[in-house]
C-alpha positions, 0 to 999 in steps of 0.5 A: 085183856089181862085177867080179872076177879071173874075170870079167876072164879070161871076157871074150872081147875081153881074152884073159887067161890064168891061169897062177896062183891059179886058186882066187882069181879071185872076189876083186872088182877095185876098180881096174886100176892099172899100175905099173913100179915095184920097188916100187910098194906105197906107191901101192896102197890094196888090191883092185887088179889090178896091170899090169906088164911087167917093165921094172925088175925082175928077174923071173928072181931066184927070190928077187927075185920072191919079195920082190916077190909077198910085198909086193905080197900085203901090200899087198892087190893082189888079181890080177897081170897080165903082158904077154908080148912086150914085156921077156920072151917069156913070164912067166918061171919065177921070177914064176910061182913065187913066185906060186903059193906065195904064192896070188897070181892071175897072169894072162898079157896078150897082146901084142894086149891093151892095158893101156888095154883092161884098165882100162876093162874094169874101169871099165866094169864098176864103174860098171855096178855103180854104176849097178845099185846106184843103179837098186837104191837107187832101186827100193828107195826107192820101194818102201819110200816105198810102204810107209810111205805104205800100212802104215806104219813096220811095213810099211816095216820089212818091205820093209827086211828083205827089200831088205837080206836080214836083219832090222830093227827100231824102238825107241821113246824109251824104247828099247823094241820097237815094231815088227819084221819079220819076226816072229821078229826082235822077240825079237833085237831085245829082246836089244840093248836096252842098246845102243840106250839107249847111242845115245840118250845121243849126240847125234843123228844117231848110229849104230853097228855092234854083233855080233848077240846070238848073234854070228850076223849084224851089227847097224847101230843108227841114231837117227832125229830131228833134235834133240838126243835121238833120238826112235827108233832103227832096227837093221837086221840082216844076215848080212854088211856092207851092199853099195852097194844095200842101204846106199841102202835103209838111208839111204832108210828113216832118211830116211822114218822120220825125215822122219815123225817129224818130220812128226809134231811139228807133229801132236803140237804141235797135239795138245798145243795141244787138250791143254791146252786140254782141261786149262785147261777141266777146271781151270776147271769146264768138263767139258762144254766139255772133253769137246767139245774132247777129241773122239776124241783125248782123250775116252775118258780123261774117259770113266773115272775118271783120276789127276792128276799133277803133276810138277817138276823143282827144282835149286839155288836153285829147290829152296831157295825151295821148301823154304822155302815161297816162291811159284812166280816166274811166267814173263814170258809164257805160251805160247799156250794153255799152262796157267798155272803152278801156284802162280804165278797163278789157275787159269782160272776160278778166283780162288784160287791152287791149293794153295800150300801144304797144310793141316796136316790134309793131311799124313802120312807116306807110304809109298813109291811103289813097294816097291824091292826092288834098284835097277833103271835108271829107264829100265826102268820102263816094262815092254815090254806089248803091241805098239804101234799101227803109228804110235805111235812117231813120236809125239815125246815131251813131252821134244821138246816142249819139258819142262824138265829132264832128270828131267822129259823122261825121266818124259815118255818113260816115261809116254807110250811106256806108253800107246802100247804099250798103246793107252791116252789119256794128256794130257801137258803140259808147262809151264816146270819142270811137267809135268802129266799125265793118266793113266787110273786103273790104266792102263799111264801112271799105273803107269808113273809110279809104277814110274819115281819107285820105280826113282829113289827106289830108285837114290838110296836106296841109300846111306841119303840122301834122294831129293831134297835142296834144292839138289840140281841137276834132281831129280824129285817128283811128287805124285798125285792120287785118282782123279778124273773131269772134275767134280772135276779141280780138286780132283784138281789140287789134291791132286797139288799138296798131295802134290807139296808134301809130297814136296818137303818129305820128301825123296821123289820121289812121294807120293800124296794117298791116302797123306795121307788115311791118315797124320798131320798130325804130320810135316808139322810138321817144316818149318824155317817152322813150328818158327821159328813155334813158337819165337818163340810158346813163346818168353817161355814158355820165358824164364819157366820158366827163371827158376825161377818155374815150369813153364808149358810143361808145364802148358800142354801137360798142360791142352791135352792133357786138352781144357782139364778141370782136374781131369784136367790137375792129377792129370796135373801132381801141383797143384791145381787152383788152382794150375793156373788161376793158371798158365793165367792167367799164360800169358794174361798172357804171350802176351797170348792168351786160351786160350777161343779154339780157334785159339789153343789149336790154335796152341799145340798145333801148336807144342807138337807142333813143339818137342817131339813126345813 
């Protein structure tokens, strides 16, 4: 520890003497200065032991002594020292005096004593703590570099906990607890949930101090990660501020438990490299090959049954082609081994676009993802479950990888901190403004997915607007796919697309394909395109009721409506039946269309539908 006031006066070569505060001699000397100054406070910084011997002063003035201790105790000097047999013989009444009452320490220096003595006392004794601190630092070091190597990021957490004499904790990406030691400290930890999530908003490296959640210790939050957004963050715990030697473990275990992380992303990359190759493989029709290449890594996920998902992030001009229905403009070049864009080019192995657009019998209207009750941060849909594997949270996220879009990196985060917590395989790849995911059925990742895009559609929700708007800047939709298994993964692809496509067109943040199956085909009509479609074929109908001459529309729609029987149609119209053939003819004059062929009558169906729904 560094030297004190006491150890001074114990120090047999020094000789001092206390002649006041003789309850103040454990107060640290940070420095040994000597000042014959009145006034030597605009030279202090605090902590020193100041050396005088009265050269200017008055000491005998009861009242000059008492000016002169208040400012020097204002000024944080800790200790007084006062050579006798130089100016005075002994320390005048007046100095001892005023010290006393201001609880001062004063300490008599022998005329054999040199102040030079003094000040290397106390240097000696500083840069033996220095030293003590540093070898600490380094033990410390060792010890937790042991650690990590051996047990990991739970076992270096509990050789911090003891280096520093509190308690540390890790928090994953999401801000959730993955790890903490000793045991007790994980329910601490939880309470300062909301301040590690303020971390993350900042760029990294970012730290901050914060009162423990029972204002009973003090608490350092740093973020580990050398990117933009902190990939983890680390609290450590303790009843006081950190000493030298407990700051070196601190800084020693930032430094592993980044240096891991990091480490790590080449990992991941090459994990995400097997992951979409594992995709493109399941796209293509290859659920052996995939199977193979999935190994351990991934082949318990293919082994039950799985959910595609489908995610985008659209803003601006993005948001408005999609809505109105143009194709996916495709990158310049793919990445090595990335999976073609959906709806920009021909899944591998196969020659169609994969589901540019759904067919009017896939539509319906879905219901919410996630019943919302009040609006809930979307960063907490993803429920603390069960502790995660040891080295599970230096996983980097999708988000890291490289996932455009705030929505989509944040939905990355959500999904893949839900599998770590719970142990569970989850193939997340990231492409452009997609992210496609693969997620166990009834699994922690899906049900994750499904809260987070609930909590969102929730929070926007609130002031009765849409979820998503096109034109709205980086807004999230997700579509979901039926349970599948790897024979039928393209399928699967394809329906979290056609529910993606939906999704948009609706204003929603996710819809599920089973949704669709169960709804109608009637809201998907709604579409700017299709009414412009149904316009311009109603339209020379429209023209010639106006006139006058008759009601075309009405007895077109009646006689579609009772499957083309004219004596149904004509009760329906209040004519005869006669009268309702003669229209029908000069519908198919009109539209120069023949009514016997069932895509026309569907057609006009739909845009019948379109135009007027009742």
């Amino acid at each position: 520890m560094p030297p004190t006031l006491s150890s001074l006066v114990h120090h047999s070569a020094l000789k001092l003497t206390v002649r006041a505060g003789e309850d103040r001699l454990d107060v640290p000397v940070r420095w040994a200065h000597v000042s014959e100054l009145a006034d030597p406070v605009p030279y202090m910084e605090g902590g020193e032991l100041l050396l005088i011997t009265a050269l200017k002063l008055d000491a005998e003035n009861p009242e000059a002594m008492r000016r002169y201790v208040r400012r020097l105790v204002g000024a944080g000097v800790v200790g007084l020292g006062f050579a006798v047999g130089v100016n005075y013989e002994a320390i005048p009444e007046a100095l001892v005096e005023a010290a006393r009452d201001e609880g001062l320490p004063l300490l008599e220096v022998p005329r054999r004593t040199p102040f030079l003595a003094i000040s290397k006392a106390v240097s000696a004794a500083i840069a033996a703590d220095q030293y003590r601190a540093v070898t600490a630092g380094f033990a410390a070091q060792r010890e937790l570099t042991k650690q990590a190597l051996n047990s990991g990021p739970e076992g270096l957490l509990a050789a911090l906990a003891v280096q520093v004499d509190g308690w540390a904790a890790l928090y994953d990406a999401s801000g959730a607890v993955v790890a903490a030691a000793p045991e007790w400290a994980g329910r601490r930890a939880a309470r300062l949930t909301a301040d590690v999530e303020r971390l993350r908003d900042r760029a990294a490296p970012a730290s901050s101090v914060v009162g423990g959640p029972e204002h009973e210790d003090r608490v350092e939050l740093h973020s580990l990660g050398t990117g933009r957004r902190p990939r983890a963050a680390l609290a450590v715990g303790t009843a006081a501020a950190l000493g030298t030697a407990e700051r070196y473990a601190v800084h020693s275990a930032i430094a592993l438990l980044t240096l891991t992380t990091e480490r790590s992303r080449s990992l991941y990359a090459a994990e995400q490299r097997i992951g979409t190759a594992v995709l493109r493989m399941l796209l293509a029709g290859e659920p052996d090959h995939a199977r193979a290449v999935a190994g351990d890594l991934y082949g318990a996920l293919l082994d039950a049954p799985f959910r595609m998902i489908v995610a985008e992030s659209v803003s601006g001009p993005a948001a408005r082609a999609h809505a109105d229905g143009h194709a996916r403009v495709p990158t310049a070049a793919a990445k090595p081994g990335a999976v073609a864009k959906p709806g920009t080019s021909s899944r591998p192995g196969d020659a169609a676009k994969p589901g540019t657009s759904s067919k009017p019998g896939d539509g319906a209207k879905p219901g919410t993802p996630a019943k919302p009750g009040a609006p809930e941060k979307a960063a907490d849909a993803a429920k603390p479950g069960p502790a995660a594997k040891p080295g599970a949270v230096s996983r980097p996220s999708a988000a890291a990888a490289g996932t455009g879009g705030e929505p989509l990196g944040g939905l990355a985060e959500i999904v893949e901190s839900a599998a770590a917590r719970s142990g569970e395989a989850v193939l997340v790849v990231p492409e452009g403004e997609r992210l496609v995911v693969l997620a166990a059925d009834g699994g922690a990742a899906a049900a994750a997915c499904v809260r987070y895009a609930g909590a969102l559609e929730a929070s926007r929700t609130v002031s009765d607007q849409p979820a998503v708007t096109p034109g709205d800047e980086y807004e999230l939709v997700v579509g979901l796919s039926a349970p599948t298994g790897p024979i039928a993964a393209a399928a699967a692809y394809k329906q979290a697309e056609q529910a993606l496509s939906v999704a948009r067109r609706r204003g929603r943040v996710l819809v599920e394909h089973e949704q669709l199956a169960a709804g109608s085909v009637l809201p998907l009509l709604a579409d700017d395109a299709v009414k412009a479609f149904a316009d311009g074929l109603l339209r020379a109908l429209h023209e010639h009721d106006a006139t006058g001459r008759g009601d075309l529309v009405a007895s077109l729609r009646a006689w579609l409506s009772r499957h083309g029987q004219w004596d149904a149609a004509a009760a329906d119209l209040g004519v005869h039946r006669h009268t309702l053939r003669y229209r029908m003819r000069r519908v198919e004059e009109i539209l120069g269309r023949s009514l016997d062929d069932p895509d026309v009558r569907m057609e006009l169906w739909l845009a019948l539908k379109a135009t007027s729904p009742d």
